[in-house]
DSSP file (Angstrom, degrees, kcal/mol; ACC not computed):
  #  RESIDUE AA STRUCTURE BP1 BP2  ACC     N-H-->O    O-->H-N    N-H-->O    O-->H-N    TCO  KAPPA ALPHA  PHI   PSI    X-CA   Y-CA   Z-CA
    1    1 A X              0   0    0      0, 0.0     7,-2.3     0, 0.0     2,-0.7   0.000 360.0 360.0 360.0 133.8  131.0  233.0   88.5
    2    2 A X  E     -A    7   0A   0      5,-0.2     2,-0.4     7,-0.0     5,-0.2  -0.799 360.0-176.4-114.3 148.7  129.1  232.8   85.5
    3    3 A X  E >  S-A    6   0A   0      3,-3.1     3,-0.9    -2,-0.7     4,-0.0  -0.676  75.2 -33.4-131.1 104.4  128.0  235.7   83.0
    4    4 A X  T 3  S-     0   0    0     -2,-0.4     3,-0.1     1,-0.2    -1,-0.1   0.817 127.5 -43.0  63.0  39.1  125.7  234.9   79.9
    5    5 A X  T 3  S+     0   0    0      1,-0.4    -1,-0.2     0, 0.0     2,-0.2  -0.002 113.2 115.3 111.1 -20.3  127.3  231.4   79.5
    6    6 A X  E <   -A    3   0A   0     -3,-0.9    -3,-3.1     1,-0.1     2,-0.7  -0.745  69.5-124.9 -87.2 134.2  131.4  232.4   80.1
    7    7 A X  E     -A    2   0A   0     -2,-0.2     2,-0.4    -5,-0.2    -5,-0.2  -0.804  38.9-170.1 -28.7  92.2  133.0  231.1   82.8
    8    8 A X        -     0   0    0     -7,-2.3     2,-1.1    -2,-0.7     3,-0.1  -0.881  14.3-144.2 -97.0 134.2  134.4  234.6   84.4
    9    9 A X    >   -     0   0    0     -2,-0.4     3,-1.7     1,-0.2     4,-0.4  -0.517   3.2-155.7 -95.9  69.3  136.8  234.8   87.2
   10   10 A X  G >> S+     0   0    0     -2,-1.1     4,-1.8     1,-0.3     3,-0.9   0.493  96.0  54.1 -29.0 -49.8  136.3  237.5   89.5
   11   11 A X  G 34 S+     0   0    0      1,-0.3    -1,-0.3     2,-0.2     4,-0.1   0.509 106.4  45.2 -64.2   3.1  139.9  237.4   90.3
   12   12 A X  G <> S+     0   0    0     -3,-1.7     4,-0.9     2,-0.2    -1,-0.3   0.422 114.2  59.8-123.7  -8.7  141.5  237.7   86.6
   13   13 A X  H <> S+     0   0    0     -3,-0.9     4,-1.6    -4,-0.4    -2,-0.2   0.578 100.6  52.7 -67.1 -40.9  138.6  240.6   86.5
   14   14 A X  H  X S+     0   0    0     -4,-1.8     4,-2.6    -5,-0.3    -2,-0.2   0.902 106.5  55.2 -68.3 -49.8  140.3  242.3   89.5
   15   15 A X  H  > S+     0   0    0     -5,-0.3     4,-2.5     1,-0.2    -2,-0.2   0.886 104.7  49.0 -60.5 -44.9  143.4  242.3   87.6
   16   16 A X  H  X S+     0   0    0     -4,-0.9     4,-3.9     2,-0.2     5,-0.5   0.998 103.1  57.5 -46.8 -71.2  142.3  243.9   84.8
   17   17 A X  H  X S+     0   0    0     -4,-1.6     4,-2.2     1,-0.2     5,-0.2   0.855 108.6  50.2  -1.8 -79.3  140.9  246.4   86.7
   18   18 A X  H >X S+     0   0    0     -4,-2.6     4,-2.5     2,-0.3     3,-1.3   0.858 111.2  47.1 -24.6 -77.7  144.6  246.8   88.1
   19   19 A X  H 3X S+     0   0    0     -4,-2.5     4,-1.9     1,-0.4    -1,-0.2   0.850 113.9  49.9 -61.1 -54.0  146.3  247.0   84.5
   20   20 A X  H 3X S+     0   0    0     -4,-3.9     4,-1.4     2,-0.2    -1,-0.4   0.788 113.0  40.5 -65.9 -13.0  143.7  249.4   83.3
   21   21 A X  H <X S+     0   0    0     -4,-2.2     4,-1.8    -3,-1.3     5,-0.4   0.913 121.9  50.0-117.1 -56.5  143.8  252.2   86.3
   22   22 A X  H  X S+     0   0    0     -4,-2.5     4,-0.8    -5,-0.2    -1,-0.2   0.824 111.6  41.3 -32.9 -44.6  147.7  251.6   86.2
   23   23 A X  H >X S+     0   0    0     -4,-1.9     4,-1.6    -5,-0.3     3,-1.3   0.997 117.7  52.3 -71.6 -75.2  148.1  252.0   82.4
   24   24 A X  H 3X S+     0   0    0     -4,-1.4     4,-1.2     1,-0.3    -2,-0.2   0.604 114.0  46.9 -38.1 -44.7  145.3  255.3   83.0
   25   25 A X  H 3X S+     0   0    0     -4,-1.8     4,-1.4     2,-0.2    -1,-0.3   0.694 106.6  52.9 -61.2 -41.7  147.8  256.6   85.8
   26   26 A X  H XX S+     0   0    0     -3,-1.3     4,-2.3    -4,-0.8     3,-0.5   0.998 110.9  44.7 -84.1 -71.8  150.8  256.3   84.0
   27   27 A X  H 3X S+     0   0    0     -4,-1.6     4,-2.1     2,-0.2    -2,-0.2   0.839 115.5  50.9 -20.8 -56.7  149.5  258.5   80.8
   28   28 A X  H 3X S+     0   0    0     -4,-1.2     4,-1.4     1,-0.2    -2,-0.2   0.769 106.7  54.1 -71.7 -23.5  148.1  261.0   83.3
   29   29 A X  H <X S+     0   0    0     -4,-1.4     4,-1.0    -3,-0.5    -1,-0.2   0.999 109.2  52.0 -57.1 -63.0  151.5  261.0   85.0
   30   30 A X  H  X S+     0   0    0     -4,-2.3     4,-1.9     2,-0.2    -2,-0.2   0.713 106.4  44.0 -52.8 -45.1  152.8  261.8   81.7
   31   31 A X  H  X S+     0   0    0     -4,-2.1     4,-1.3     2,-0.2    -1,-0.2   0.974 117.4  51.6 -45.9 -78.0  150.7  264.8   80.6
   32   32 A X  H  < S+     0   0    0     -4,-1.4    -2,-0.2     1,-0.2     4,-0.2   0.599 110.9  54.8 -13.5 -45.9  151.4  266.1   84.6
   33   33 A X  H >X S+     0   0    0     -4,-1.0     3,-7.5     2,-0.3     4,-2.5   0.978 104.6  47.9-127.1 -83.3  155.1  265.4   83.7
   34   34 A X  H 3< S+     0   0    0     -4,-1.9    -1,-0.2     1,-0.3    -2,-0.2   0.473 104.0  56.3 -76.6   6.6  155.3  267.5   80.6
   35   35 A X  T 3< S+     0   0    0     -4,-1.3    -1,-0.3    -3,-0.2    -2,-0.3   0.690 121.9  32.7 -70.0 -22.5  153.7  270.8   82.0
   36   36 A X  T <4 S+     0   0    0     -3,-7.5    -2,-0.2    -4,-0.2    -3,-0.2   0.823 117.5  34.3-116.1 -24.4  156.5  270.7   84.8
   37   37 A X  S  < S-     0   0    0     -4,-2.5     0, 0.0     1,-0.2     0, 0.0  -0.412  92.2 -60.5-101.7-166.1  159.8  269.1   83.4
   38   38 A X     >  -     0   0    0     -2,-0.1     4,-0.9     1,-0.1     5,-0.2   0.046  34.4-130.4 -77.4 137.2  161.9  268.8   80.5
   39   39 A X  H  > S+     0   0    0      1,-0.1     4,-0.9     2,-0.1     5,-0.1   0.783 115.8  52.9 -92.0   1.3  160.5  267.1   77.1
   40   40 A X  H  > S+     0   0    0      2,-0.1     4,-1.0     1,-0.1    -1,-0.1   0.886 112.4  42.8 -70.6 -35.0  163.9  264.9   77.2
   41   41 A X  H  > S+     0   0    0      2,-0.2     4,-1.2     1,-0.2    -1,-0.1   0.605 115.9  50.3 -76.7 -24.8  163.0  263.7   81.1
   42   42 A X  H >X S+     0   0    0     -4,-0.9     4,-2.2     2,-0.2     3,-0.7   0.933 116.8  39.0 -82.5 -49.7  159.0  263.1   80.1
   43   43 A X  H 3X S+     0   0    0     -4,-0.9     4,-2.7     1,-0.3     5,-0.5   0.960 108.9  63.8 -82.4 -33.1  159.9  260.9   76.9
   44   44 A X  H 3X S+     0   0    0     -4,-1.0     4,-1.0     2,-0.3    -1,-0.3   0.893 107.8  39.9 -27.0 -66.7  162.8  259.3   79.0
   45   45 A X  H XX S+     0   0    0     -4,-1.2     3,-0.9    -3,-0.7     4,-0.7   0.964 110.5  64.0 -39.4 -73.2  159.8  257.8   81.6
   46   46 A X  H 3< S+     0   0    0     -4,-2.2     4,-0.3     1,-0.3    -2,-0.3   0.443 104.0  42.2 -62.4 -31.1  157.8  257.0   78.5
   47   47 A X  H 3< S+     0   0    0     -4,-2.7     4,-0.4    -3,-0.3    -1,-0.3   0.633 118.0  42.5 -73.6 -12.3  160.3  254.5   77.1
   48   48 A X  H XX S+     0   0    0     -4,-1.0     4,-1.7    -3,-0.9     3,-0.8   0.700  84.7  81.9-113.2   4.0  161.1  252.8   79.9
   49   49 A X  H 3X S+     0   0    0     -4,-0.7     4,-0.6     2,-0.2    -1,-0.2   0.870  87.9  59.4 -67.1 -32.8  158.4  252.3   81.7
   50   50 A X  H 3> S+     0   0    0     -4,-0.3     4,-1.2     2,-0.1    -1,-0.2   0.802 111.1  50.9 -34.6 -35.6  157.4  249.0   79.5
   51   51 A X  H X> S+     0   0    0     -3,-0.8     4,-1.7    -4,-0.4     3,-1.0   0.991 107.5  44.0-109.6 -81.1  160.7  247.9   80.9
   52   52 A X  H 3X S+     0   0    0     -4,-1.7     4,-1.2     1,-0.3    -1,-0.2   0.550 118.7  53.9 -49.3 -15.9  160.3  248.7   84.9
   53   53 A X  H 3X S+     0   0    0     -4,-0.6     4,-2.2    -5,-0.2    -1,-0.3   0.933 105.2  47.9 -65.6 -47.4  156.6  246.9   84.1
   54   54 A X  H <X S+     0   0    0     -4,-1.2     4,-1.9    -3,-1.0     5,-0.3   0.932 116.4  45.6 -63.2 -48.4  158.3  244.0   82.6
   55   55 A X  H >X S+     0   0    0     -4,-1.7     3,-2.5     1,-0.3     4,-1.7   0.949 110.7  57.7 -44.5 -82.1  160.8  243.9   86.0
   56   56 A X  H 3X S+     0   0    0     -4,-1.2     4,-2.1     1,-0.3    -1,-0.3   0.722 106.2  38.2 -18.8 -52.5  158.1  244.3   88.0
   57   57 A X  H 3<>S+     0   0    0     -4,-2.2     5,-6.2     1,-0.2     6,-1.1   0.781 113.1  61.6 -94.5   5.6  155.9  241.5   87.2
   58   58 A X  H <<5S+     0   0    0     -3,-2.5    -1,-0.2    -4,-1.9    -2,-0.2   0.811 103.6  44.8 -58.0 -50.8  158.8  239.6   86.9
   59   59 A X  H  <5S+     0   0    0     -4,-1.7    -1,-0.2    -5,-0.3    -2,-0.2   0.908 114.1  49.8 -61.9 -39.5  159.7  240.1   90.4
   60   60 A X  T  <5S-     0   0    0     -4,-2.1    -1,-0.2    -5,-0.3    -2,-0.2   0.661 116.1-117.5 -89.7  -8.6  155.6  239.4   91.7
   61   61 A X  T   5S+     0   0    0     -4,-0.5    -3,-0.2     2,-0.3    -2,-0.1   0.671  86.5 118.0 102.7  24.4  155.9  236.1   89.4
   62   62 A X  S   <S+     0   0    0     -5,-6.2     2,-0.3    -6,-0.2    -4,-0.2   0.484  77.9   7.2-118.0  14.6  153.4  237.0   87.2
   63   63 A X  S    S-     0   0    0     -6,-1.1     2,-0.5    -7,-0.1    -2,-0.3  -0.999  74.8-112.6-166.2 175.0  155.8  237.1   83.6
   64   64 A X        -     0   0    0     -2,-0.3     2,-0.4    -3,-0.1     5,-0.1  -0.926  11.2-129.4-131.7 128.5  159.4  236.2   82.8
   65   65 A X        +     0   0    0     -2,-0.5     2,-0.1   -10,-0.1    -2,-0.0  -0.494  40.7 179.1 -82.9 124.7  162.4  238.2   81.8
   66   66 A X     >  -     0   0    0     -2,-0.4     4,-1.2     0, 0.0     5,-0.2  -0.341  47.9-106.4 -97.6-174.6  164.0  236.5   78.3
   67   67 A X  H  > S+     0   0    0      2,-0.2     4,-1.1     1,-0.2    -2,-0.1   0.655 121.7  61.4-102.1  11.0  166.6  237.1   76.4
   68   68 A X  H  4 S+     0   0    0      2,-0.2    -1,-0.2     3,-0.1    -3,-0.0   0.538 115.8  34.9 -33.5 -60.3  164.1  238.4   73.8
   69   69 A X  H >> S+     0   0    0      2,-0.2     3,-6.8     3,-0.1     4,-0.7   0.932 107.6  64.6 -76.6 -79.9  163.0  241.2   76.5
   70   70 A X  H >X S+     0   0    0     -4,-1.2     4,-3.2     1,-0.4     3,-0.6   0.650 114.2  38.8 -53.2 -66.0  166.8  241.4   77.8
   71   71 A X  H 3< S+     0   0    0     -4,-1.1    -1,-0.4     1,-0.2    -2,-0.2   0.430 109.6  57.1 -91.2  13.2  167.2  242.9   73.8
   72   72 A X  H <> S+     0   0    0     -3,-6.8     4,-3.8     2,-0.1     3,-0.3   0.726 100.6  54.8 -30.6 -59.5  164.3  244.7   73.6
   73   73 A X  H <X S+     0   0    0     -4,-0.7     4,-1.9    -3,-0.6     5,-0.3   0.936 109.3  53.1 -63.8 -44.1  165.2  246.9   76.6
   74   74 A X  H  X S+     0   0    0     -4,-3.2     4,-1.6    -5,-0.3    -1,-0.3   0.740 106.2  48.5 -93.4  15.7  168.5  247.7   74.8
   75   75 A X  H  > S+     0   0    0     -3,-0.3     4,-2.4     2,-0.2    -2,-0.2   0.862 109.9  53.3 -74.2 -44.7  167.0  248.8   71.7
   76   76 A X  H  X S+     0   0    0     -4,-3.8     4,-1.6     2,-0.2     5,-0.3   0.868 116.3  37.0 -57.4 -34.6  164.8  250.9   73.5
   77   77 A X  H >X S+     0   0    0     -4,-1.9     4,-3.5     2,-0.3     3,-0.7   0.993 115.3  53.8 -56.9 -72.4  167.8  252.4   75.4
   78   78 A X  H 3X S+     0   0    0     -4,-1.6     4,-2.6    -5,-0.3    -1,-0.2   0.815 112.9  49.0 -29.4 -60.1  170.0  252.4   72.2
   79   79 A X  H 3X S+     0   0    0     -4,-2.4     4,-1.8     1,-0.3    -2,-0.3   0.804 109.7  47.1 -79.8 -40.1  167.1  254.3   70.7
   80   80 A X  H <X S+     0   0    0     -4,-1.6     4,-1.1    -3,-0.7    -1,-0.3   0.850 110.1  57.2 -10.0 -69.2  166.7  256.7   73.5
   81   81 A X  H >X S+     0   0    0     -4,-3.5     4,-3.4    -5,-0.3     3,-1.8   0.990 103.0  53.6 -34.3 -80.7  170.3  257.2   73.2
   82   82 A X  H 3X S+     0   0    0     -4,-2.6     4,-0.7     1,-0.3    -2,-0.2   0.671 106.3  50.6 -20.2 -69.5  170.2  258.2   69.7
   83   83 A X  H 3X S+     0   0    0     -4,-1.8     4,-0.9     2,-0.2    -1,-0.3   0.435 105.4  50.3 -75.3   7.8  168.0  260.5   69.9
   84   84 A X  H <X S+     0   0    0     -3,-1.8     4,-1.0    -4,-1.1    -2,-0.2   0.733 102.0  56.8 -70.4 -53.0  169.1  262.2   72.2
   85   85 A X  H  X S+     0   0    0     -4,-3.4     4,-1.4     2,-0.2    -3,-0.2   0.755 113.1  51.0 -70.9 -25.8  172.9  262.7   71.0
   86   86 A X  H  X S+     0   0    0     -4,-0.7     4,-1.0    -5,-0.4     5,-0.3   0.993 104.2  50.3 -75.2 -33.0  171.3  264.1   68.0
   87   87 A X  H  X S+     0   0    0     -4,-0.9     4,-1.3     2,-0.2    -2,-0.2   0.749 117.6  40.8 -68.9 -25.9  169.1  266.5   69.8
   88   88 A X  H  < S+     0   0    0     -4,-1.0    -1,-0.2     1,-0.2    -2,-0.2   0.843 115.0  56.5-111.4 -37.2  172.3  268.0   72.0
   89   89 A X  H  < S+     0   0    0     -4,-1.4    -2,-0.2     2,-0.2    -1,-0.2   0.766 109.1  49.7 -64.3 -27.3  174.4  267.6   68.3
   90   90 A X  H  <        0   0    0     -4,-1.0    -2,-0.2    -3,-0.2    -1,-0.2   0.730 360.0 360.0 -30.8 -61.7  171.6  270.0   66.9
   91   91 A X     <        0   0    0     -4,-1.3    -2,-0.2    -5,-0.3    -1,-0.1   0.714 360.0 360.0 -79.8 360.0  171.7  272.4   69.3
């Protein structure tokens, strides 16, 4: 398919689609989230959901877990961590 000279691919078009209304979902989850739980359980989701993407598209073949990611995910944890034992050492 062509559009004003570009080669476009209706199927990598679809996909977007996908990513954006996923992405869109995931934010609105998150609002939803913090009117009914906790703001430790909300922010909880919100770091690790990059992480359960990255698994994910790992699993459908469409990215690859490195060791790059593999120590990403535990800074994000570590950092998660972190704040958390301070927040319960605060209170």
């Amino acid at each position: 398919m062509e559009h004003d000279g570009l080669d476009v691919d209706p199927i990598s078009c679809m996909d977007r689609d996908r990513v954006i209304f996923a992405t869109y979902l995931g934010y609105l989850l998150i609002t939803f989230g913090l009117k009914r739980l906790s703001p430790t359980i909300v922010s909880g989701y919100t770091y690790t959901q990059p992480i359960v993407a990255a698994i994910v598209a790992s699993m459908i073949g469409q990215d690859s877990i490195n060791i790059l990611k593999v120590f990403s995910a535990c800074l994000i944890f570590a950092g998660v961590f972190l704040v958390s034992r301070q927040q319960n050492l605060a209170d």
